[in-house]
BAVEX-104005 format. One line per field, with one value per residue (C-alpha): residue in one letter; y, z, x; residue number from 1. Coordinates in nm, 3 decimals, padded with zeros to 5 digits. Layout:
# residues N
resn [A,...]
py [Y,...]
pz [Z,...]
px [X,...]
resi [NUM,...]
END
This chain:
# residues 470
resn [X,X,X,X,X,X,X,X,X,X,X,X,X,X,X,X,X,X,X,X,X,X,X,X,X,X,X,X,X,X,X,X,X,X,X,X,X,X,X,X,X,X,X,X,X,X,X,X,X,X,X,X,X,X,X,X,X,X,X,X,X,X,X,X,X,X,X,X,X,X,X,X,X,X,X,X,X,X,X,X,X,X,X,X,X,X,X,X,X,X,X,X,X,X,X,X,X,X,X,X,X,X,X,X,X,X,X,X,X,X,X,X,X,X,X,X,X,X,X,X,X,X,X,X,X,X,X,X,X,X,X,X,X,X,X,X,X,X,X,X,X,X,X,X,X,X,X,X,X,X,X,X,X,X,X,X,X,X,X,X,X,X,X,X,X,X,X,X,X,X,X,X,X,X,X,X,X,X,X,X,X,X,X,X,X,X,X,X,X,X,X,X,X,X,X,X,X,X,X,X,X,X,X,X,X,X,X,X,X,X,X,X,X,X,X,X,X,X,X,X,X,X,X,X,X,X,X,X,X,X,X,X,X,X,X,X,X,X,X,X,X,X,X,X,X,X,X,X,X,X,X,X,X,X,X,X,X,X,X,X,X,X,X,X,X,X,X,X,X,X,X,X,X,X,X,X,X,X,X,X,X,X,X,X,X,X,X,X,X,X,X,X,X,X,X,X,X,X,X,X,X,X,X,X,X,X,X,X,X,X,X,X,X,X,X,X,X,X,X,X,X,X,X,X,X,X,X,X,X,X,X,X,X,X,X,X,X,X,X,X,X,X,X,X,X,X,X,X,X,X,X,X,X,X,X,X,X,X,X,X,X,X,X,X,X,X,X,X,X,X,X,X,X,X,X,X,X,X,X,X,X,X,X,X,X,X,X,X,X,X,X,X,X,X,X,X,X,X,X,X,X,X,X,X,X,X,X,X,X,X,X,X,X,X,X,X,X,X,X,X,X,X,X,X,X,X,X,X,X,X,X,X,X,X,X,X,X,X,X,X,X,X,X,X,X,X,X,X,X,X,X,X,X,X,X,X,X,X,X,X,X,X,X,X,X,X,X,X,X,X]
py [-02.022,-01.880,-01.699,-01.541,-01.458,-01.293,-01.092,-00.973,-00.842,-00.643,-00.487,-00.396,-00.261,-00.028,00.067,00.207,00.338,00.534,00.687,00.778,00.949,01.146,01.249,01.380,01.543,01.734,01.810,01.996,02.154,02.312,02.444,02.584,02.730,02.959,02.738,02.638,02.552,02.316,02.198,02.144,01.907,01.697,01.679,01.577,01.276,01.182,01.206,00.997,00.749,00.748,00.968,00.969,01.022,01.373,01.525,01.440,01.623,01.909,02.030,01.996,02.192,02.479,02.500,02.576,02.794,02.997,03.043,03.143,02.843,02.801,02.593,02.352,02.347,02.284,01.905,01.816,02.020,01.874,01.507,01.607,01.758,01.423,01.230,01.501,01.740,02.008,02.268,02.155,02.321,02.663,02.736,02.609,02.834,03.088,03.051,03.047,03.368,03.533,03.427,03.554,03.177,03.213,02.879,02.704,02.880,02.781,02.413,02.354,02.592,02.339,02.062,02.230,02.232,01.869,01.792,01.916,01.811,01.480,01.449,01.643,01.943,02.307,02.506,02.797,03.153,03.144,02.969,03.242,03.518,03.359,03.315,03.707,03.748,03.556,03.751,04.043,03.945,03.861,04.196,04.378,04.191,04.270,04.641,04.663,04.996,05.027,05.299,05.379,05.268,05.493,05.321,05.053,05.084,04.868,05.067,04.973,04.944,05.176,05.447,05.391,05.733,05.919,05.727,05.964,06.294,06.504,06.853,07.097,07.183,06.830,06.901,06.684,06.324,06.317,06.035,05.929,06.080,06.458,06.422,06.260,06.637,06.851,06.663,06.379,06.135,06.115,05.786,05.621,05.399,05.672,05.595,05.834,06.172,06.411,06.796,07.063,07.309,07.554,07.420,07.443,07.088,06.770,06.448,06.086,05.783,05.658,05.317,05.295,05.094,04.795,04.866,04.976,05.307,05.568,05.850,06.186,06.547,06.943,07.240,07.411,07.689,07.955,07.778,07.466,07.231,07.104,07.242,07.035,06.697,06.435,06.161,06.250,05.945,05.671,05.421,05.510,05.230,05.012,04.761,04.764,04.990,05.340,05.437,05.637,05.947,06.178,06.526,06.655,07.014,07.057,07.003,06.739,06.438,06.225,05.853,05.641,05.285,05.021,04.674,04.666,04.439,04.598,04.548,04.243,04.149,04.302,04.682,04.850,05.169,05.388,05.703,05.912,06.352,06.505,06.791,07.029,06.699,06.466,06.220,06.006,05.636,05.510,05.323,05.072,05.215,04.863,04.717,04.711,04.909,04.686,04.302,04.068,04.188,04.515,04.864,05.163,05.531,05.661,06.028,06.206,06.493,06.764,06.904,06.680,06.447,06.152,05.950,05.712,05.400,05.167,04.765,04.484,04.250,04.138,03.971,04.119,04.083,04.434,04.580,04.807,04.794,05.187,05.232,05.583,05.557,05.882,05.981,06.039,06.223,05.955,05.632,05.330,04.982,04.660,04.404,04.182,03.882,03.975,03.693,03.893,04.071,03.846,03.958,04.362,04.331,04.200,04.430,04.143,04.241,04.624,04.637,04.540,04.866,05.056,05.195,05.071,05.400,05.647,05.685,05.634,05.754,06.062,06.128,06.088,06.305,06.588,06.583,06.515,06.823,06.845,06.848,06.587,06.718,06.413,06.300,06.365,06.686,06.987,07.154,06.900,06.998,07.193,07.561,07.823,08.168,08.240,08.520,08.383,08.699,08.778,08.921,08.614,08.483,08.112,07.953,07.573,07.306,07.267,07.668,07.478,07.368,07.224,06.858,06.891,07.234,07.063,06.818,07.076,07.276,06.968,06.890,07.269,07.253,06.911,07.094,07.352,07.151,06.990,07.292,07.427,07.098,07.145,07.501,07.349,07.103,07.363,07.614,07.336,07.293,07.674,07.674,07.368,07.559,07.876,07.646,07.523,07.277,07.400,07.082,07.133,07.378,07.128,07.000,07.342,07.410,07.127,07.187,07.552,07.414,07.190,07.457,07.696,07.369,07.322,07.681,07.695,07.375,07.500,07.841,07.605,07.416,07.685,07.873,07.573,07.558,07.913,07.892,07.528,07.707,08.013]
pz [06.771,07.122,07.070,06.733,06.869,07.202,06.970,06.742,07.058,07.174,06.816,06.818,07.171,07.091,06.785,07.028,07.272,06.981,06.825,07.158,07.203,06.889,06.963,07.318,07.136,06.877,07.181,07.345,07.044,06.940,07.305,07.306,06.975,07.109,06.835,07.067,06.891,06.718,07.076,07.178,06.941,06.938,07.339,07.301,07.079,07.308,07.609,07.442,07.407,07.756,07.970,08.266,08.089,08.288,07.977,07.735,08.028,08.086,07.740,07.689,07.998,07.937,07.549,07.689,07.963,07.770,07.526,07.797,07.817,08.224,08.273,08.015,08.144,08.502,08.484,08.239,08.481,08.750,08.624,08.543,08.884,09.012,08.804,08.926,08.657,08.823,08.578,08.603,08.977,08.850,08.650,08.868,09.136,08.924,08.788,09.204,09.253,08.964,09.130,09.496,09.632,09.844,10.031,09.693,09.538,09.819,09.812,09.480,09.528,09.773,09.532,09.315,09.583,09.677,09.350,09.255,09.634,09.529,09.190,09.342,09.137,09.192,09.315,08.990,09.079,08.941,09.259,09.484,09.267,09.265,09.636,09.654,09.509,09.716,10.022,09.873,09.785,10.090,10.218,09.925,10.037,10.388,10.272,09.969,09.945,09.921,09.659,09.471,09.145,08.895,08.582,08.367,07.964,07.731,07.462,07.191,07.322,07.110,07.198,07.512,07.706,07.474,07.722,07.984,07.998,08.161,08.259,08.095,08.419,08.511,08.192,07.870,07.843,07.477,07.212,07.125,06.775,06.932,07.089,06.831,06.645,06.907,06.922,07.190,07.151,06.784,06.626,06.998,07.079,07.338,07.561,07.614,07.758,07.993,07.968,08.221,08.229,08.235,07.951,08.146,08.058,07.887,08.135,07.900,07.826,07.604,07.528,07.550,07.337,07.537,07.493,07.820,07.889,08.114,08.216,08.086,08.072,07.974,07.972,07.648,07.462,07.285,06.965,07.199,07.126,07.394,07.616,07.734,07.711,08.029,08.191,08.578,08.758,08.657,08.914,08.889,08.701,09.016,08.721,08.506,08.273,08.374,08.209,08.159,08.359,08.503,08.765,08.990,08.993,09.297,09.044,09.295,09.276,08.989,08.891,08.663,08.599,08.637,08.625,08.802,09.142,09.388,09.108,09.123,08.852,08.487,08.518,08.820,08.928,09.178,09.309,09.409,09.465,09.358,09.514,09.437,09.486,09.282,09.391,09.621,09.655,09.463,09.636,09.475,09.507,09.581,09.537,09.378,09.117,09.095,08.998,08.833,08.479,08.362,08.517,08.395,08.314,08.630,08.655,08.918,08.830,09.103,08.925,08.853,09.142,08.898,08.876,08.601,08.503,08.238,08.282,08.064,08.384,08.215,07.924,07.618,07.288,07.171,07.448,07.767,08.038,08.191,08.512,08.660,09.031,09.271,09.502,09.827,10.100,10.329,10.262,10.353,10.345,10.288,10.589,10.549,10.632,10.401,10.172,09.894,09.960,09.637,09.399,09.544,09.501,09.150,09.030,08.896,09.042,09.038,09.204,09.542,09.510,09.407,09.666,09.563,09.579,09.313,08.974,08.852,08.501,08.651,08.820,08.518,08.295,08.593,08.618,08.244,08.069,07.721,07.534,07.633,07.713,07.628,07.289,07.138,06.917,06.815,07.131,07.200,06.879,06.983,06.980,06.804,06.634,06.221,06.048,05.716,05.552,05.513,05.810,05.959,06.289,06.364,06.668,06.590,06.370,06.388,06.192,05.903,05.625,05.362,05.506,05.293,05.438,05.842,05.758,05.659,05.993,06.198,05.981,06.073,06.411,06.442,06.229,06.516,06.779,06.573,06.536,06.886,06.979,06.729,06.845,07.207,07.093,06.916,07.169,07.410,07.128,07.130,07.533,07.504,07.306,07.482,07.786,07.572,07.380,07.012,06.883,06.840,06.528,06.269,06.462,06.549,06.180,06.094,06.271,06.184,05.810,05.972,06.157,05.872,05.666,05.945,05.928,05.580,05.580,05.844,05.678,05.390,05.577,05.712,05.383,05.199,05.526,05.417,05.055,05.078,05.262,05.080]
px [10.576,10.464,10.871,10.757,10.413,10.565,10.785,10.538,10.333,10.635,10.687,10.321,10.389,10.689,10.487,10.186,10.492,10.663,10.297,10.190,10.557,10.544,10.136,10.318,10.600,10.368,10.135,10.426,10.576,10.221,10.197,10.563,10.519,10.186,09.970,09.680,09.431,09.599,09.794,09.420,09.324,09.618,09.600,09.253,09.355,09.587,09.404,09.109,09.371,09.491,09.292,09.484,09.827,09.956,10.122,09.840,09.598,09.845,09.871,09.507,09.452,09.742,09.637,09.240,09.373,09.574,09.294,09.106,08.881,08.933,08.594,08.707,09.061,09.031,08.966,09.265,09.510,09.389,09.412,09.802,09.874,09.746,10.012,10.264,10.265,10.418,10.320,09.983,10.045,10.182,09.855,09.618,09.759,09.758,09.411,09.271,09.507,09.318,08.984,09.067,09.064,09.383,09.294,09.295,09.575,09.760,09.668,09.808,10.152,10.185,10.161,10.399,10.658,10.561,10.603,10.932,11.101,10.991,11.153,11.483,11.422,11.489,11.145,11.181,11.166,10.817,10.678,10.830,10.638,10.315,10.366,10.489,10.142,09.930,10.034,09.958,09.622,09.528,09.686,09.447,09.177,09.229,09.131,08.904,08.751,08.406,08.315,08.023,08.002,07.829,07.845,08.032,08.136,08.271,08.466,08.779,09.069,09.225,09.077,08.902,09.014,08.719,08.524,08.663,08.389,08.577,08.530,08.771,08.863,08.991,09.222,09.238,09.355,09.568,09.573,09.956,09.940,09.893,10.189,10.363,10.277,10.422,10.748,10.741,10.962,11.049,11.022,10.922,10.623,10.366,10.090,09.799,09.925,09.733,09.747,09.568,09.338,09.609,09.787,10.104,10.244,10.195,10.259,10.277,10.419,10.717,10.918,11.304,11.475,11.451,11.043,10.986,10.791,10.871,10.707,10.782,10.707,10.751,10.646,10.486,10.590,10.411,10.381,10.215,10.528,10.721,11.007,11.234,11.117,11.268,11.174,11.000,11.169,11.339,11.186,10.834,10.750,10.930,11.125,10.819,10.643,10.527,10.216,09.890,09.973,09.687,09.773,09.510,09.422,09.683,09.971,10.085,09.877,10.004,09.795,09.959,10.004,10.271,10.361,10.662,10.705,10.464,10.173,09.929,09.972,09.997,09.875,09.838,09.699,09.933,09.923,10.254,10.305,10.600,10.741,11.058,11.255,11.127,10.799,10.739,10.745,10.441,10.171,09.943,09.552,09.439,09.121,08.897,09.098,09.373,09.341,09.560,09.432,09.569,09.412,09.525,09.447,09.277,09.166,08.934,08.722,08.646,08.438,08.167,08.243,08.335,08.591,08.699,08.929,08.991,09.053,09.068,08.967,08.689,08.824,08.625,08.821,08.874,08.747,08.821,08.598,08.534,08.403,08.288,08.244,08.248,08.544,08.533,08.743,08.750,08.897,08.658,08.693,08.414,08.417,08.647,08.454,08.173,08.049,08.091,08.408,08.581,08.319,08.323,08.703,08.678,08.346,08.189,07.826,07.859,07.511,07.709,07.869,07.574,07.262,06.941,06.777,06.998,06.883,07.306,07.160,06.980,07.306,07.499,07.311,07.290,07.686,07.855,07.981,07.797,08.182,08.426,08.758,08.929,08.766,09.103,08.922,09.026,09.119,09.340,09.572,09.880,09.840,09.978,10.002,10.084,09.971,09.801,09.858,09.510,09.428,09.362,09.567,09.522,09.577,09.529,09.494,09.158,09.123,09.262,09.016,09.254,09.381,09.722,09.777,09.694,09.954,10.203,10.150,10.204,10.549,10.675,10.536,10.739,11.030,11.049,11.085,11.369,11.517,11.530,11.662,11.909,12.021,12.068,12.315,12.496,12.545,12.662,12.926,13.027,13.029,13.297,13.476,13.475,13.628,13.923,13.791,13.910,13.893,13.546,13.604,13.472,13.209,13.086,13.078,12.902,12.639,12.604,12.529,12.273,12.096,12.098,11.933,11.702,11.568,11.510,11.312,11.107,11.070,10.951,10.690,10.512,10.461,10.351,10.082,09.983,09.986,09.813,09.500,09.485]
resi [1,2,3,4,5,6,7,8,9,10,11,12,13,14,15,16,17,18,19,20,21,22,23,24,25,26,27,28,29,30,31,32,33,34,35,36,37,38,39,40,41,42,43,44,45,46,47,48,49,50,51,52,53,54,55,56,57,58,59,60,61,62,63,64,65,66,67,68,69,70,71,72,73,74,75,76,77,78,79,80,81,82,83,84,85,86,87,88,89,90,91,92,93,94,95,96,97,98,99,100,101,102,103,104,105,106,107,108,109,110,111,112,113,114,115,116,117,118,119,120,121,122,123,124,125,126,127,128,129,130,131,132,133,134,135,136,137,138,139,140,141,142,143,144,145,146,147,148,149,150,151,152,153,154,155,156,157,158,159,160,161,162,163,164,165,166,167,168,169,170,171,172,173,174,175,176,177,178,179,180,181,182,183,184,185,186,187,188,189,190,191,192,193,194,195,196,197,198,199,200,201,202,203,204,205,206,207,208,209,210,211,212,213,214,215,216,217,218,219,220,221,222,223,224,225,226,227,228,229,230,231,232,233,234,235,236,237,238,239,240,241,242,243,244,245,246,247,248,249,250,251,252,253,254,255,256,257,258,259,260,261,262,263,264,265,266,267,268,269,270,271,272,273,274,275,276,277,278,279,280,281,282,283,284,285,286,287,288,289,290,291,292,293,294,295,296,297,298,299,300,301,302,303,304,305,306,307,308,309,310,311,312,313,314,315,316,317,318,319,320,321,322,323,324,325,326,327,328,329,330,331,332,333,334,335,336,337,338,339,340,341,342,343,344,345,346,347,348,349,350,351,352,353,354,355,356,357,358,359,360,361,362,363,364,365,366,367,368,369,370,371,372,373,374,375,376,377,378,379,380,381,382,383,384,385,386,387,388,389,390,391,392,393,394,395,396,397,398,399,400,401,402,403,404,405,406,407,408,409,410,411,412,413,414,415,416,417,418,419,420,421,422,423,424,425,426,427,428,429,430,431,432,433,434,435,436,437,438,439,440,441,442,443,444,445,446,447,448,449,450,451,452,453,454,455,456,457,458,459,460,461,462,463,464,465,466,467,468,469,470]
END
């Protein structure tokens, strides 16, 4: 009896043992699979179960901290880096990192370390970036610079650079699909682009094929399209994405953003100068632009004494975070034994940055320029000249009142650039062949037919553009 009895207890057993198994199994599948929520609530169950079981805890912590529920995810991490959960380590490091709590952050890579040595494991690559940046952290926060903040907006995302009111002096900040018009990387993914006063080039943004952006630029023509499109450096962007491009006045001072290995962490802000040779090595602005959180699009307007950048540091859904703050000459930097030096670094209490005594609105309304430069309107459409036959020249998109004729502009505009591009590649046929190369005959024909195509298409668009607003 007390045999049957025994074995009926261990079946019972091995039933709990294989239910808790498969709970731990879904747990980590939902997790793996990016399907949190759901991760959450089966983690939960499991932990109510057993609420010291590490796994159960760490994928009810990760699931809530990657849904950006830290307060509620703290506990359950730290419960499974107590039972040796060594991933419960990676993301509580992480999470101090993000906060500026170096001593913490450094407690629990530690524990990671201690962890893995323990179980005979290999310490993963991931340990020596997090490391890589806590030291330069506590570099950044060896030199935060204290500057005036003006103002802070939250704005969409997708358009958050019509937050910028700049001076059209400080030059014009354009939206991806007015570049797209003028011929900027055909079929490629763009970032914002920037143009000067001047109108003497267009700086922006564009993905590879591997997705990764570089920074570009050219000249403009006549007809406002683009001459000679090519990339300004290859290693700008330091392994990582090169983005959000902005040129001071001097024509030397470029702002951007990247990501690559000297960056905090996602976006950083960096400044480099080119000369005849090329630019310089870029180097990261710090805090309290930078953080771990993506900052991006900085641009500093001389004439108004503003400056502005966007950052999604403060975790909005759909939103960018803008902050106008005022340059100065002279780099200086907050104590770095100030009690408040994390939350100056991070902006969280802009009033530390502030003086007491300015009216920031009064200030505001004294300095903005009525017309925003870099709202994206009209005068950021390319520019032109075509004789509409009735005595009437115009000069840009924004002359056109019939939509269906705009569109048709932008296709020959686009058509043109095409086209030019097209003549290029043909006379670097003809030179080939002029050097010997006769075996470029057919080719050279080929492409004679296209050309000839080319130019009657074009010739096509732009009358339909004329006849469409007449």
């Amino acid at each position: 009896m007390k045999i049957k009895r025994l074995s009926a207890i261990l079946i019972s057993l091995a039933m709990v043992a294989s239910s808790f198994a498969a709970t731990v199994d879904e747990a980590r599948r939902l997790y793996r699979e990016g399907s949190y929520e759901a991760a959450v609530e089966q983690a939960r169950a499991l932990v109510k179960k057993s609420p010291r079981d590490g796994n159960g805890n760490f994928f009810l912590g990760a699931s809530l901290y990657k849904l950006g529920r830290f307060d509620e995810a703290l506990a359950p991490l730290k419960q499974a880096e107590s039972r040796s959960v060594a991933e419960a380590s990676m993301l509580l490091a992480e999470y101090a990192i993000d906060r500026y709590d170096i001593e913490t952050a450094e407690e629990h890579l530690d524990k990671w370390e201690a962890i893995l040595t323990k179980a005979k494991k290999q310490v993963p690559d991931e340990h020596a970036a997090l490391t890589s940046r806590l030291v330069m952290l506590r570099n950044m926060l060896g030199r935060v610079e204290k500057i005036e903040i003006v103002d802070s907006i939250a704005v969409d995302s997708v358009r958050f650079f019509e937050a910028f009111r700049l001076s059209p002096q400080a030059g014009r900040i354009l939206p991806p699909d007015a570049l797209s018009s003028i011929g900027a990387n055909a079929g490629a993914e763009l970032s914002t682009g920037y143009m000067p006063e001047n109108n003497s080039e267009i700086l922006w943004a564009a993905a590879d094929a591997d997705g990764r952006y570089n920074l570009w630029g050219a000249g403009i023509l006549d007809d406002g399209t683009l001459d000679h499109p090519s990339p300004l450096k290859d290693d700008l962007g330091e392994g990582g994405n090169a983005m959000y491009p902005f040129l001071m006045p001097d024509g030397m001072t470029l702002y951007f953003a990247n990501d690559g290995e000297n960056s905090l962490g996602g976006l950083d802000i960096f400044m480099t100068r080119r000369t005849d040779d090329g630019y310089f090595v870029p180097q990261n602005m710090g805090m309290p632009y930078n953080t771990p959180d993506n900052d991006f699009m900085l641009a500093i307007d001389e004439t108004t004494g503003l400056g502005w950048w966007a950052t999604d540091r403060n975790h909005i859904p759909g939103k960018i975070t803008v902050y106008v703050f005022m340059p100065s000459q002279m780099r200086v930097n907050a104590d770095p034994d100030d009690p408040n030096l994390a939350a100056m670094a991070r902006l969280s209490d802009i009033s530390l940055m502030q003086n007491p005594d300015t009216d920031y609105q009064a200030l505001l309304d004294s300095r903005l320029p009525e017309a925003n430069a870099s709202a994206g309107n009209a005068k950021s459409s390319p520019r032109f000249a075509i004789d509409m036959g009735n005595g009437k020249v115009y000069t840009s998109l924004s002359d056109f009142k019939n939509e269906s004729a705009k569109s048709a502009m932008l296709e020959y505009l686009a058509a043109e650039v095409a086209l030019r591009r097209q003549i290029a590649a043909e006379e670097a046929l003809r030179e080939k062949y002029r050097n010997g190369d006769t075996s470029l005959t057919d080719a050279i024909l080929d492409s004679e037919r296209n050309t000839a195509a080319m130019r009657t298409r074009a010739a096509s668009l732009r009358n339909a553009a004329i006849r469409l607003e007449k």
